[in-house]
N, C-alpha and C positions, 0 to 999 in steps of 0.2 A: 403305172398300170402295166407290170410285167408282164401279165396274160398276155395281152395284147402282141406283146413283140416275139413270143415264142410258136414255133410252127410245128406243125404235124410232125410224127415220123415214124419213117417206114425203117420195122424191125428187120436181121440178120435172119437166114437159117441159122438152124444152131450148128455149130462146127466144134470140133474138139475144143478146139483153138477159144472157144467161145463159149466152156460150159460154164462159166463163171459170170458171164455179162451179165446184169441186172437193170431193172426199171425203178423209178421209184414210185409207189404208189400211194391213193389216197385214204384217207380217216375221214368218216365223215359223220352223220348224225344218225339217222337210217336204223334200225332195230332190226337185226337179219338175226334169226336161229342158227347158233353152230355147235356141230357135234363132235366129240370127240374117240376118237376109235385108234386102237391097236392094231396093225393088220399084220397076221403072222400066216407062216406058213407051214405043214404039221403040228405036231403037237409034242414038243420036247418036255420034259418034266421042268424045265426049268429056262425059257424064252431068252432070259436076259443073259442067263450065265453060255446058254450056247451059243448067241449070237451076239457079243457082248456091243458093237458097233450099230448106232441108233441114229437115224433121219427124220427129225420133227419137220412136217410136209405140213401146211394150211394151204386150202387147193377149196376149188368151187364142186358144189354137189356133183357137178357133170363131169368132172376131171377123175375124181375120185373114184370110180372102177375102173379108170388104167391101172391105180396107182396098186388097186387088191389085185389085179392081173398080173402085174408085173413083180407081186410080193416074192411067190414063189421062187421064180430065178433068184432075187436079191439072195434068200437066205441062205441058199446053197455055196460052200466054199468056205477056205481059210478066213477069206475078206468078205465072210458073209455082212447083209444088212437088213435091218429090219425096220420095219417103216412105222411109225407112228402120226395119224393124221388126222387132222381137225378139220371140220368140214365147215367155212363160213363163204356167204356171197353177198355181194355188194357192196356199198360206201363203208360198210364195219368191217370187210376183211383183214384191212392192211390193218387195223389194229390190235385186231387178233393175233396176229405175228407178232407183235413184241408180249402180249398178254400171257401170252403159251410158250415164250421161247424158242421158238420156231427156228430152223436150221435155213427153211426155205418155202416160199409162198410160190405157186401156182395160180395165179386168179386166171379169170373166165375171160379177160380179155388186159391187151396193154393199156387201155386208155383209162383203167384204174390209175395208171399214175399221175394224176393231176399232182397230187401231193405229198411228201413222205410221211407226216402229220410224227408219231413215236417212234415209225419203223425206219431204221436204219440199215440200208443195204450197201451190197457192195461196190453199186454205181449206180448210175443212172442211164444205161443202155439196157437192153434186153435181149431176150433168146426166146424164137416159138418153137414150142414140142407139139403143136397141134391146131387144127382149125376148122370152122363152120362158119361156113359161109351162110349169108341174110338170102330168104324167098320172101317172094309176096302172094299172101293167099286171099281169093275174094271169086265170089260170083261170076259166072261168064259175062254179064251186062259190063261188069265193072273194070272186068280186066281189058274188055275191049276199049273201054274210055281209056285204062293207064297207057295202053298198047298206042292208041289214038294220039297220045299226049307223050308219047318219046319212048314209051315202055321201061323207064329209068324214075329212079329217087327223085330227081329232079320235075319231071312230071306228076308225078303223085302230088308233091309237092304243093305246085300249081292247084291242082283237082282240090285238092284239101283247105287250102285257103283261098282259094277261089270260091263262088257260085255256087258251087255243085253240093249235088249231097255227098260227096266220096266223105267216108269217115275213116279212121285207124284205130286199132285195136292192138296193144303191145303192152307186157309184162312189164312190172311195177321197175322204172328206171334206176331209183336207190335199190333195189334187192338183187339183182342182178344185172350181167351184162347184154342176155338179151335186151332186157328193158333200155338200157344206158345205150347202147352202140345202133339199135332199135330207131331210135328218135336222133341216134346223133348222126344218122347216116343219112338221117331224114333233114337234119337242120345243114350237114356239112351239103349236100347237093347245091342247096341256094349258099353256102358259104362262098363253095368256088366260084359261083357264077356274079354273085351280086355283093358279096361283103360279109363282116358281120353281123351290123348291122339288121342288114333287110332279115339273115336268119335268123336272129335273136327274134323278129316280129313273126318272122312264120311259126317257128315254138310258139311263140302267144297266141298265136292265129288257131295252131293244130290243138292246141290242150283242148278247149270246150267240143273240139269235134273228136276226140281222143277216149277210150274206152281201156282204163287201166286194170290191165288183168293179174290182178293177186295171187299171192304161192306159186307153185313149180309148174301149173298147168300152161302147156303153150298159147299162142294168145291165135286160138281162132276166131275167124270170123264169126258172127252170131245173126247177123240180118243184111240183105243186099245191101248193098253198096259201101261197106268196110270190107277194112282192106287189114289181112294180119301181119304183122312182121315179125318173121318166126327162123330161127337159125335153122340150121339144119337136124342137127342133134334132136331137137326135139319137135323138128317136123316127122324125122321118120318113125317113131312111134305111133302115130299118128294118122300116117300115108290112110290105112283101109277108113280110116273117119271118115279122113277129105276125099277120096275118093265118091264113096258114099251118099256123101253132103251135094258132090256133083261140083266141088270148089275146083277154080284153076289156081297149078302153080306159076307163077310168075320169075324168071331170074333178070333182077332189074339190066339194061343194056346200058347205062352209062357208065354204073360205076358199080365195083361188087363191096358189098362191107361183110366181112367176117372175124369172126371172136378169135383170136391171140392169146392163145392160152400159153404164157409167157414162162420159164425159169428162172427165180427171184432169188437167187441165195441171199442170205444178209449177212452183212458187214463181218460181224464176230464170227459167225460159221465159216465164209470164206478165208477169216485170217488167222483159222488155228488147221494147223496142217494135218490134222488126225481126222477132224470133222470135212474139213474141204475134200480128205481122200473116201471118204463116203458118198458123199457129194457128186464126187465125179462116176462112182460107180452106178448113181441112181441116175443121174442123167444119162449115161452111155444106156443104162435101159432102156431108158422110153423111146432114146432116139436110135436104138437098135431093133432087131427082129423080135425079140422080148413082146415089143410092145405092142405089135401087130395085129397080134387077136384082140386086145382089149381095149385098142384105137376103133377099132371096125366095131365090137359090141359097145361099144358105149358111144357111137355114132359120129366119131370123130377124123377129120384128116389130117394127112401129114404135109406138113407147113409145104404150099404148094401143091400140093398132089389131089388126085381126085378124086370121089367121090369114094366114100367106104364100100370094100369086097360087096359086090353083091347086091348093092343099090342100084335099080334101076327107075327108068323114068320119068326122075325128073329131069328138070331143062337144065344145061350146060351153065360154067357161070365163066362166062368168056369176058367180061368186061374187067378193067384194070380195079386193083385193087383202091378202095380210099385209103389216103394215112392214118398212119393212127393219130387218132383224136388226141388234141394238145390241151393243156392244161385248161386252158381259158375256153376251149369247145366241149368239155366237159361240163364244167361250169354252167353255160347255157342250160345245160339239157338240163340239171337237177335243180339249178336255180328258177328255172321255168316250170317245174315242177311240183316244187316245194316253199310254199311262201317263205319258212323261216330262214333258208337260202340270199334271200332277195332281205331278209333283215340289213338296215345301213341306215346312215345320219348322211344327209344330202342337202349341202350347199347350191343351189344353182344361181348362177347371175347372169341375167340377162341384157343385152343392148336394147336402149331405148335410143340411142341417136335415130334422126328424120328418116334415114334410107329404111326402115325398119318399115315406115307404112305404102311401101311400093308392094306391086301385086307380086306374090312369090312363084316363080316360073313354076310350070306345072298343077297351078291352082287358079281361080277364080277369086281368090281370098289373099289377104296383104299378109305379106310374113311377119306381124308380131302375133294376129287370129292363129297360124299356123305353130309358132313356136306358146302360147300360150294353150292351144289344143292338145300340144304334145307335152306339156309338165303337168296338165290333167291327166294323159295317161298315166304318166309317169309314178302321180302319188294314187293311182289307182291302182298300180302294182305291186307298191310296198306294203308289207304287215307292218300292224296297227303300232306294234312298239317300234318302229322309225320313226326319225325325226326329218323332216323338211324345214332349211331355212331359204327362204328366197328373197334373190336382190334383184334391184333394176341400175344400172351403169352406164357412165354417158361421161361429162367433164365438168369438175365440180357441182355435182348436186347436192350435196348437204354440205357448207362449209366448203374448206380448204377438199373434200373427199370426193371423188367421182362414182362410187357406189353409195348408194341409201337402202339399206333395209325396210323389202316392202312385209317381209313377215319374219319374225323371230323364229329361233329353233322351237317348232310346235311336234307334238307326239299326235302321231295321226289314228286316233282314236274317233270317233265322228261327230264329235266339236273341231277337232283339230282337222279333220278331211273338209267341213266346213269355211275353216279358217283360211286353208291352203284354195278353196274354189275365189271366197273374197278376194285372197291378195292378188288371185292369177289376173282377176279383172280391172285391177290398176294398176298394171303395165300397160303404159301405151307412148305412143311416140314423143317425142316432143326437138322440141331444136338446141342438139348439145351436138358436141365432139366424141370422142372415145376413146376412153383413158382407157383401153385394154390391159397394157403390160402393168399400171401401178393396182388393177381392179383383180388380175390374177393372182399377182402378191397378197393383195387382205385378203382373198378370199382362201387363198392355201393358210395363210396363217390363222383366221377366224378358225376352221376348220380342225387346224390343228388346236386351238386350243381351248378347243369346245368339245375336244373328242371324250368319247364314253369309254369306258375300260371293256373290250370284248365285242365292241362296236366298230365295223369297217365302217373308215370316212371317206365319201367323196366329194368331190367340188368338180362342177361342171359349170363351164361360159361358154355360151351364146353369143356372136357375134357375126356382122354380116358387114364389117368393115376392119379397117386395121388402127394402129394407133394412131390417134391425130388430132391437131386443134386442144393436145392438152400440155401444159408448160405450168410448171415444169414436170418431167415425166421419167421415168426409169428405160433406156436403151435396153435392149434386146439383149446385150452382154449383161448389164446393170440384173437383167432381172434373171437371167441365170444363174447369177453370185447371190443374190437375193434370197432366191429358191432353196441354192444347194447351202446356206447357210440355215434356212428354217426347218430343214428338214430333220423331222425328230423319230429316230427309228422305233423309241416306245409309243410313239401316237404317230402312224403312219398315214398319208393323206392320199389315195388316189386323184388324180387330176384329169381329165379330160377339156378339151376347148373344140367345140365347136364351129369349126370357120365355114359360114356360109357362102357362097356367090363366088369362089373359086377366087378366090385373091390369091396375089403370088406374096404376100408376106407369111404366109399360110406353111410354106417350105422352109422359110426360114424360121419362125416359131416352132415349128416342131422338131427340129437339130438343137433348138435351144431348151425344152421340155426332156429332151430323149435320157440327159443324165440322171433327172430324177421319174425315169420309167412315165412320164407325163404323154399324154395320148392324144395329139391332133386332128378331127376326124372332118376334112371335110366334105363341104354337102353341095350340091348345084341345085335341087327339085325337091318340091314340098313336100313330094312321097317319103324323102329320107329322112326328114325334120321327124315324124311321127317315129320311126325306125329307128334313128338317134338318141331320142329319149327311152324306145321301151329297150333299148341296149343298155342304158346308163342304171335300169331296175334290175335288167336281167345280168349284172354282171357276174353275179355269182360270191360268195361266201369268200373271205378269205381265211388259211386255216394260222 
């Protein structure tokens, strides 16, 4: 589960030194309109022969009038350039860049690199040429509850999955990066605080209170008590609306999230020296005086800087910036999104050893009620074409075996959603040992050799003990060798193990998991058992 071990990160200004850095970005499913345009400046009889030096830009709707702003200077001179650009946004951007040929991609924010999916660039770091920062817009009632509750991401948070009526309203997250950085800024607040985890379940929490606002129009509010999350850019169109409407703007105080609208040369452009020297002459634009007027009209800042010429009143955005969103934090947002995201075949095995029906701290209910509640969520967030197979493990139950299949690989259709409520309900304690390390093994291997072609596998285990009372059994070393032998990189298996109740073997299992990207996650309170599983749905797509 490489997601899992990759962190945020916070992009460079751009520096001479650094107009060649690159991100890699993602390909994803998502159907975004994109346009293709010429942008020149006068009118020569003949564009190509007078400016013979050409820039293929794929850049986001909102980017694209620096790019006509700054045409003019390009064309001017011996080392004139002339720009050609394609206008895509969202999860289908970066694939547009290899579609079109593209010299160099622009997207609306960095956290499009989850993936590099066809596009090949020329690193994997990045450069900002620009930025817009995140407000929050909602009714006076409402903004005084956010204000009440920390006046931060984090807060809203809270209001949202909590109790209250507070609702969100935010632009469609595959089409753009308002939508995408929108709800990620919203899941990353409880990331810092409480894990993945718990944000993967506030995504699940936020969607049914969530008001997903389609095409380019910003995402206002429409009835008290939502709440809009609107970048800047296309707030200030907008200002005399919300004004009007009587809406407050919000700048959240814990933490500010803003669009990175990044400089992506790819691969081949940067390594032929004719094209790289064009390259540098359109970057030294935008990050020169060039760009100034059509930074401010197209409502954008300069990485760091404040608010465009001329803008007034709204609130300061003085809180630190968040990271850029890491592969596996993207992930979340569109996998919680988008069911066909959350498509996968899902091994889960669970511990049936005795300690299983002790009451689970933080509950009133015995933690196998708790872990069998939680693989009900679980196959209630997969689309209908996954597969769920579920085991119960313990020491020797079937045979020489310590796992028994309580349901086959079933396609959760609603016979199969059926099937998966029966099998949850025979799981139950009984008095065995637990064979962890030899039950991790079949079940990485079942998985793998069960897998579907185009089907991300998982295997997740359940357990609230360590290995024990089974003989003979596979050491901790043994099953490392084990592992790194069945691993097959055309049928890849992600792994997770759930270790409940804070065991110190728990440290050592997962040093021995870490070479095959395998994910130890554990838990102390029943609140996290539920959190646990809707993570293991919401993992997100692999490309």
């Amino acid at each position: 589960m490489a997601r899992h071990l990759r962190q945020g990160r916070t992009l460079p200004a751009l520096t001479p030194a650094r107009l060649l850095g690159t991100l890699v970005v993602v390909g994803a499913a998502a159907v975004v309109a994109a346009t293709t345009l010429t942008v020149r400046a006068g009118d020569p009889a003949n564009v190509a022969q007078a400016c013979p030096a050409a820039v293929h830009v794929v850049t986001a709707a909102s980017f694209a009038p620096v790019l006509t702003g700054v045409a003019p200077a390009l064309a001017q001179g011996p080392d004139c350039v002339r720009l050609e650009v394609t206008v895509a946004d969202g999860r289908t951007a970066a694939a547009r860049v290899t579609e079109v040929g593209a010299d160099v991609w622009i997207p609306d924010d960095a956290g499009w690199a989850s993936n590099p999916g066809p596009t090949r660039l020329a690193s994997d770091t990045g450069t900002v040429v620009a930025e817009s920062p995140f407000y929050l817009v909602t009714d006076e009632a409402t903004a005084q509850r956010v204000a009440g509750a920390g006046g931060g991401w984090l807060g809203l948070a809270g209001l949202v999955t909590g109790d209250g009526p507070v609702r969100l309203a935010v632009r469609d997250p595959g089409g753009s990066g308002d939508g995408m950085l929108g709800m990620g800024a919203f899941a990353e607040a409880v990331w810092v605080k409480d894990g993945m985890d718990v944000s993967a379940e506030a995504l699940a929490a936020a969607l049914p209170r969530t008001r997903t606002v389609p095409g380019d129009a910003p995402a206002l509010p429409e009835a008290p008590g939502e709440v809009g999350l609107i970048p800047e850019h296309g707030l200030l169109p907008v200002r005399e609306q919300v004004r009007q409407a009587g809406s407050v703007v919000l700048a959240p105080l814990d933490h500010t999230a803003a669009l990175r609208y990044s400089w992506l040369p790819t691969a081949a452009a940067a390594a032929d020296p004719a094209r790289a020297a064009a390259l540098d002459r359109v970057a030294a634009a935008l990050t020169g005086p060039a760009a100034d007027g059509p930074l401010a009209q197209a409502g954008l800042r300069r990485p760091g800087g404040g608010p465009p010429p001329g803008v007034e009143g709204l609130p300061a955005t003085k809180a630190p910036l968040f990271d850029v969103l890491g592969p596996h934090h993207v992930d979340h947002v569109l996998a919680s999104w988008y069911a066909a995201d959350r498509r996968s075949d899902l091994l889960v095995a669970v511990d049936v050893s005795g300690s299983m029906q002790a009451q689970a701290p933080g509950s009133d209910r015995a933690l196998i009620d708790v872990v069998r509640a939680g693989i009900g969520e679980l196959a209630s967030l997969l689309p209908d074409d996954s597969q769920l197979t579920l085991w119960r493990f313990g020491t020797r139950l079937d045979g020489e075996r310590d796992h028994e299949a309580v349901l086959r690989g079933t396609t959760l259709d609603g016979e199969g959603r059926a099937a998966v409520s029966r099998a949850v309900g025979q799981i139950r304690p009984q008095e065995t040992g637990t064979g962890l390390h030899d039950t991790i093994l079949a079940a990485y291997e079942a998985a793998r050799d069960s897998a579907r072609p185009d089907v991300p596998s998982h295997v997740v285990v359940f357990t609230d003990g360590r290995n024990e009372a089974d003989e003979p059994t596979l050491s901790l070393e043994q099953l490392g060798q084990r592992l790194a032998a069945a691993k097959d990189p055309q049928r890849p298996v992600e792994l997770t193990v759930i270790a409940f109740g804070g065991q110190p073997e728990a440290e050592a299992l997962k040093a021995t998991l870490k070479p095959l990207d395998g994910y130890v996650d554990p838990l102390r309170t029943a609140d996290q058992v539920k959190a646990a599983f809707i993570h293991a749905a919401a993992h997100g797509i692999d490309a």
